[in-house]
SEBA-489478 format. One line per 2 residues: number of its first residue (from 1); for each residue x, y, z of C-alpha. Coordinates in steps of 0.2 Angstrom, whole numbers, plus 5000, padded with zeros to 4 digits. Layout:
% residues N
NUM	X:Y:Z; ...
This chain:
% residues 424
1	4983:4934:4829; 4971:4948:4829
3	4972:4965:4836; 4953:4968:4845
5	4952:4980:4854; 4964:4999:4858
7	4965:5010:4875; 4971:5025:4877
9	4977:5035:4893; 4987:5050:4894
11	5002:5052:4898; 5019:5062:4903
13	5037:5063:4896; 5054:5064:4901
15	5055:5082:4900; 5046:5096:4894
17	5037:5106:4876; 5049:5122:4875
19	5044:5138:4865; 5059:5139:4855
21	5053:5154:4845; 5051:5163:4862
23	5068:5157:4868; 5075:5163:4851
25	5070:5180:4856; 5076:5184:4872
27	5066:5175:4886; 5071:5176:4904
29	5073:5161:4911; 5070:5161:4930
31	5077:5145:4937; 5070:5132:4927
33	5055:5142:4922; 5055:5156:4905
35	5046:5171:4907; 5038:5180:4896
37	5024:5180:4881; 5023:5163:4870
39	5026:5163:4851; 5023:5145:4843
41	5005:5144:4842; 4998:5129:4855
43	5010:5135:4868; 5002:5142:4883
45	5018:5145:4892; 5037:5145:4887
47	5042:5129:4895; 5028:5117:4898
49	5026:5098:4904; 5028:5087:4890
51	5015:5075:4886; 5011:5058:4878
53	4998:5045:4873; 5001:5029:4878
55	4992:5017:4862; 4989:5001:4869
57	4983:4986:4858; 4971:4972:4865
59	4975:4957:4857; 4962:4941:4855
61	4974:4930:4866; 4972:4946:4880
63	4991:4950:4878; 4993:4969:4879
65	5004:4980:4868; 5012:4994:4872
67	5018:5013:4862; 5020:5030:4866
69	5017:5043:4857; 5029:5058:4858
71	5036:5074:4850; 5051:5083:4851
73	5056:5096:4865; 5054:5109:4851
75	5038:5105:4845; 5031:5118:4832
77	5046:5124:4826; 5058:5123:4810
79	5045:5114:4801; 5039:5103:4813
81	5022:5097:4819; 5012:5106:4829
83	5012:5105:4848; 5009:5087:4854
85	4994:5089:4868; 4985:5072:4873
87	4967:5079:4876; 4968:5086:4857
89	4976:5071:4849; 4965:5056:4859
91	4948:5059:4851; 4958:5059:4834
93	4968:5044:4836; 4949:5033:4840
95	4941:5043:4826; 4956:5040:4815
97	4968:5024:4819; 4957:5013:4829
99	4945:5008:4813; 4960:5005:4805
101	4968:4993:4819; 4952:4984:4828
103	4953:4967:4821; 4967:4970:4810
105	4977:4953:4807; 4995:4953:4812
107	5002:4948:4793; 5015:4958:4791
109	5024:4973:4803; 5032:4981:4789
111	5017:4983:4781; 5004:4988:4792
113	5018:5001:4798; 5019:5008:4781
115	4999:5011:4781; 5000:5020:4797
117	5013:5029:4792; 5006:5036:4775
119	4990:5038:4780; 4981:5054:4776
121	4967:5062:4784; 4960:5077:4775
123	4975:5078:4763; 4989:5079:4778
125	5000:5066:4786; 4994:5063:4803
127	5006:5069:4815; 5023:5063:4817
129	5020:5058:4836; 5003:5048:4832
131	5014:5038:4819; 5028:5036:4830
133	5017:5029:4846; 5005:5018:4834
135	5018:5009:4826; 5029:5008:4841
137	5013:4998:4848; 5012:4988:4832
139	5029:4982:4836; 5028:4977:4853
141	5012:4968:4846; 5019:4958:4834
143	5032:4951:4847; 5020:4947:4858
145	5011:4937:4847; 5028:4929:4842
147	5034:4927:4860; 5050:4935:4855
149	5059:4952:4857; 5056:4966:4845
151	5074:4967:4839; 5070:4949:4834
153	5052:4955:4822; 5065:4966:4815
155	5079:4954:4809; 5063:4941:4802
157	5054:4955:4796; 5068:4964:4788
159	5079:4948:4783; 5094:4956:4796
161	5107:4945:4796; 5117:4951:4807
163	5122:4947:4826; 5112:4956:4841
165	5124:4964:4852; 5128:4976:4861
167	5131:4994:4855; 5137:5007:4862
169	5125:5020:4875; 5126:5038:4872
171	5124:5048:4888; 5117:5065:4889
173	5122:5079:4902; 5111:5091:4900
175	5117:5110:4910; 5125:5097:4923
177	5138:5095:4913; 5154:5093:4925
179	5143:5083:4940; 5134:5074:4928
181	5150:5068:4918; 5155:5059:4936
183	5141:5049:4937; 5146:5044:4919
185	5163:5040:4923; 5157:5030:4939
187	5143:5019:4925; 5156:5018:4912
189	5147:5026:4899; 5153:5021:4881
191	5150:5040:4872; 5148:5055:4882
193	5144:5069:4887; 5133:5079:4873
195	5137:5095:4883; 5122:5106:4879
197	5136:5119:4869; 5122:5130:4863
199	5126:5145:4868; 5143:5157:4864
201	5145:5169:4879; 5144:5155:4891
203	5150:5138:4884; 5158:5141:4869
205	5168:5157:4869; 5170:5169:4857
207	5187:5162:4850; 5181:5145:4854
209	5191:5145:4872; 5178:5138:4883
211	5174:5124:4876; 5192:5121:4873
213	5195:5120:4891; 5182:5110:4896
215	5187:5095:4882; 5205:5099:4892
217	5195:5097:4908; 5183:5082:4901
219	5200:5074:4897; 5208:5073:4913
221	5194:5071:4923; 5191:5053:4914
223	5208:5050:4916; 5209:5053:4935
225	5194:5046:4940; 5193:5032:4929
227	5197:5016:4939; 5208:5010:4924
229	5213:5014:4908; 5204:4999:4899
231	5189:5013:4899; 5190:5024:4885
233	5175:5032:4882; 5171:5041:4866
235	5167:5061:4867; 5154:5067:4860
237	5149:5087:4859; 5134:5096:4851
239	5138:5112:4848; 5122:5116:4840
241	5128:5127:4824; 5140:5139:4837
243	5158:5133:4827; 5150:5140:4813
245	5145:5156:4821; 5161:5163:4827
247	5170:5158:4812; 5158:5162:4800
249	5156:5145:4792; 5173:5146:4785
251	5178:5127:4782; 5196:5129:4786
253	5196:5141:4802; 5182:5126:4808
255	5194:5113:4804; 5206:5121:4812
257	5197:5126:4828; 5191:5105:4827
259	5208:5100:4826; 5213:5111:4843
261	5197:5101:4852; 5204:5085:4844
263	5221:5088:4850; 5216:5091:4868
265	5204:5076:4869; 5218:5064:4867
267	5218:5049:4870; 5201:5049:4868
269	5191:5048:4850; 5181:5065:4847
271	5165:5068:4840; 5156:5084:4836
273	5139:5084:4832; 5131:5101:4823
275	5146:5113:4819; 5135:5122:4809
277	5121:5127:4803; 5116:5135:4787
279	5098:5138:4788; 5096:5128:4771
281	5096:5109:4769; 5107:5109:4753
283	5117:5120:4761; 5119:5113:4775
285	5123:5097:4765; 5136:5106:4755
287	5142:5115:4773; 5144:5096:4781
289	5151:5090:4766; 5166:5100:4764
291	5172:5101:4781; 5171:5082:4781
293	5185:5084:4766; 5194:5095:4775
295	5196:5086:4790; 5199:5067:4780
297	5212:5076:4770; 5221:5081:4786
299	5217:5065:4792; 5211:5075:4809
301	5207:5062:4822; 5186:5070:4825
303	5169:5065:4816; 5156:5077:4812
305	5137:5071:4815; 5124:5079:4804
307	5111:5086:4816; 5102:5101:4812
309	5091:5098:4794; 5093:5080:4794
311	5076:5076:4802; 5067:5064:4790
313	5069:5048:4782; 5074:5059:4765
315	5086:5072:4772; 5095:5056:4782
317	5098:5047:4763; 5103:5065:4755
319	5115:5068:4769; 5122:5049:4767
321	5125:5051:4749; 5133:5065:4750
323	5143:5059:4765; 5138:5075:4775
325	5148:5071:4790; 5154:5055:4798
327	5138:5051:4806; 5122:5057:4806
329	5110:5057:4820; 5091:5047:4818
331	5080:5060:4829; 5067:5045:4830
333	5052:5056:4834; 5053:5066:4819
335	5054:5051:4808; 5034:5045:4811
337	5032:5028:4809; 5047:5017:4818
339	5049:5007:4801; 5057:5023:4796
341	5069:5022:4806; 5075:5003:4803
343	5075:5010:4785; 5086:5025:4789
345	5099:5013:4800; 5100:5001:4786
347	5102:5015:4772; 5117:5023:4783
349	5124:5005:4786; 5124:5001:4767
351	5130:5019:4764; 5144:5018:4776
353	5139:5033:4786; 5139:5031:4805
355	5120:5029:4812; 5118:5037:4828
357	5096:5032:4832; 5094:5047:4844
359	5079:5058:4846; 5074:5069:4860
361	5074:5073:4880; 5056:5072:4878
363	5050:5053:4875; 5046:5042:4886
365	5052:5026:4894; 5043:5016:4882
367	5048:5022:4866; 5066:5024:4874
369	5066:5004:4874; 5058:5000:4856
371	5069:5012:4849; 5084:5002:4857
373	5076:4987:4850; 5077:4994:4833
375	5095:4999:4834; 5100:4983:4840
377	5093:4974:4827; 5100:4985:4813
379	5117:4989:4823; 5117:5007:4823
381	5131:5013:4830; 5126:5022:4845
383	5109:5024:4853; 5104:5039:4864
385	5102:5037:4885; 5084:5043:4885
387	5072:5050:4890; 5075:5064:4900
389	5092:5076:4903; 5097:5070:4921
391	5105:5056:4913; 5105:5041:4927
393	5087:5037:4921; 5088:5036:4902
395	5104:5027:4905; 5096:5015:4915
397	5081:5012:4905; 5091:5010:4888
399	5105:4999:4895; 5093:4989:4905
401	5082:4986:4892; 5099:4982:4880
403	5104:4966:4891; 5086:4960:4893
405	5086:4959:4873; 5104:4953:4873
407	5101:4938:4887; 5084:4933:4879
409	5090:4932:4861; 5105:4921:4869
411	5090:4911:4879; 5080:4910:4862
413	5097:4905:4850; 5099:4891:4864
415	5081:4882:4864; 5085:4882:4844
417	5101:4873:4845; 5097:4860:4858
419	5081:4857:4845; 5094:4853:4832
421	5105:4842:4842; 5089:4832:4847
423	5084:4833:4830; 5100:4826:4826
């Protein structure tokens, strides 16, 4: 099966590009809007409307496959790509990609991925979001031209031998986060609620107390609302480097604050992702790594997810072997190409490290469901609710798109067994 032919059409995200160097310094936001002068270079206002290319690949049977190419909400910042704008990146991506892909033969995904995903223009990786949308198309192309699901590609492709089910869905609250965990409740969502914890005046408290009381709230509102005590959802809070902050990164006061969140949160398991940060990978490596210690040595019922500098292929394999936290969060955008990220499930499975395929508010519908593909195949142990941070729509386009997978690798597991038998 060839590929013949590529279109292109722009497209929008699940939320929005946010200057986060202007937000860094002091921007007034007014409602949902940010006021003020931009920073990042690209931006022509703080917070503006995300946007995507949809790849789409023509093949000779006329089946059409589908990718999305997105970035991060923060595009443009802490050593990221520049920002993402379709009008910019379309006339590079038919100069570029489309030589490279019209009439290519569908051999091998892994390694038409990997050509994608190193290629060079000028001396420079092409952008992480191209890489991302061309090889999510590729994908989709390969199980078209199969007739199977994409988490299926990936198990042949990869020699996965493992069973497809179901993993648990990680919901996202956003600011909302008292309604929103309500409507979590009500959908029985396996890991919640992120919380948003990125700021200490508001949400975190100078000694920690705010947060403290809402994990006491979360708590007992799950237990009160619940309809019955079969649900226990896992809960998950990002706190986006603030523990650190108000205890100036010392391990033991950290632990210690942890162990006060892990203690209210009973009987639920307790996750918190980005403790700290250090402003320096190896750092921030070292940073993860001891508080991990210290918490395994107290045998303090929490896992730490490795967020902030584990952003590549390369930091995620640093931060596994030196078991950097419990789990480490696979921020799917920043990763290029999606083989990456089959790469960095299978390197935190082998490496005994929790894999958490995440990645940004700011994707789209379509790469919500080939990532969910991906992490079905590898069994990650978690995959974000996305895109978006109202939460009911990235739910429903991950876990709908999950039980698709799940009822047609059943269907396909079926035709293959009732061949045997009338084989037999």
């Amino acid at each position: 099966m060839r590929i013949i032919d590529v279109i292109l059409s722009e497209g929008k995200t699940g939320f929005y590009f946010d200057d986060q160097r202007a937000i860094k310094k002091g921007a007034k936001q007014d409602l949902f809007i940010y006021e003020g002068e931009v920073v990042t270079p690209g931006f022509t206002s703080i917070r503006q409307s995300g946007e995507s290319i949809s790849v789409m690949f023509v093949l000779e049977n006329g089946d059409i496959a589908y990718g999305d190419c997105a970035a991060v909400q923060y595009s443009g910042a802490g050593g990221r790509d520049p920002l993402f704008l379709a009008r910019e990146f379309i006339p590079f991506i038919k100069k570029h990609i489309n030589p490279l892909i019209i009439n290519k033969e569908l051999t091998s995904f892994k390694q038409i991925a990997n050509i994608i995903d190193q290629l060079e223009v000028e001396g420079k990786r092409i952008h992480t979001a191209i890489r991302y949308g061309v090889t999510q198309a590729l994908l989709n192309a390969f199980a078209k031209s199969q007739k199977i699901t994409m988490a299926e590609v990936i198990q042949n492709e990869y020699q996965i031998n493992l069973p497809i089910k179901k993993i648990p869905i990680f919901g996202q609250c956003g600011d909302e986060r008292y309604t929103n965990v309500d409507k979590m409740i009500i959908k029985k969502v396996d890991v919640m609620p992120h919380a948003l914890i990125n700021n200490i005046e508001k949400k975190l408290g100078f000694k920690g107390e705010l947060l403290l009381d809402y994990v006491t709230w979360l708590r007992d509102r799950i237990i009160t609302k619940r309809e019955n005590e079969d649900y226990q959802p896992i809960l998950h809070i990002d706190v986006y480097g603030t523990i650190g902050m108000i205890f100036d990164n010392n391990i033991k006061k950290m632990a210690d604050y942890i162990e006060t969140l892990a203690n209210a949160s009973r009987p639920f398991k307790l996750r918190i992702e980005g403790p700290m940060d250090v402003e320096n990978r190896e750092r921030q490596i070292q940073a993860l790594k001891d508080l991990r210690g210290e918490i395994d040595v107290r045998e303090i019922p929490v896992e730490i997810v490795a967020d902030e500098w584990c952003n590549t292929l390369d930091d995620i394999k640093l931060f596994a072997d030196q078991n950097a936290g419990h789990m480490v969060q696979i921020k799917t955008p920043d990763l290029g190409g999606v083989n990456n990220i089959v790469d960095a499930i299978l390197y935190c499975n082998e490496r005994n490290i929790g894999a958490y395929v995440g990645g940004t508010c700011n994707e789209t519908n379509v790469s919500a469901e080939v990532t969910t593909n991906i992490a079905l195949a590898c069994q990650a142990d978690q995959v974000l609710a996305k895109p978006g941070m109202g939460f009911d729509e990235g739910f429903m386009i991950v876990n709908n798109e999950m039980n698709r997978v799940l009822k047609i690798v059943d269907y396909h597991q079926q035709i293959k067994k009732d061949e045997l038998n009338e084989a037999s």
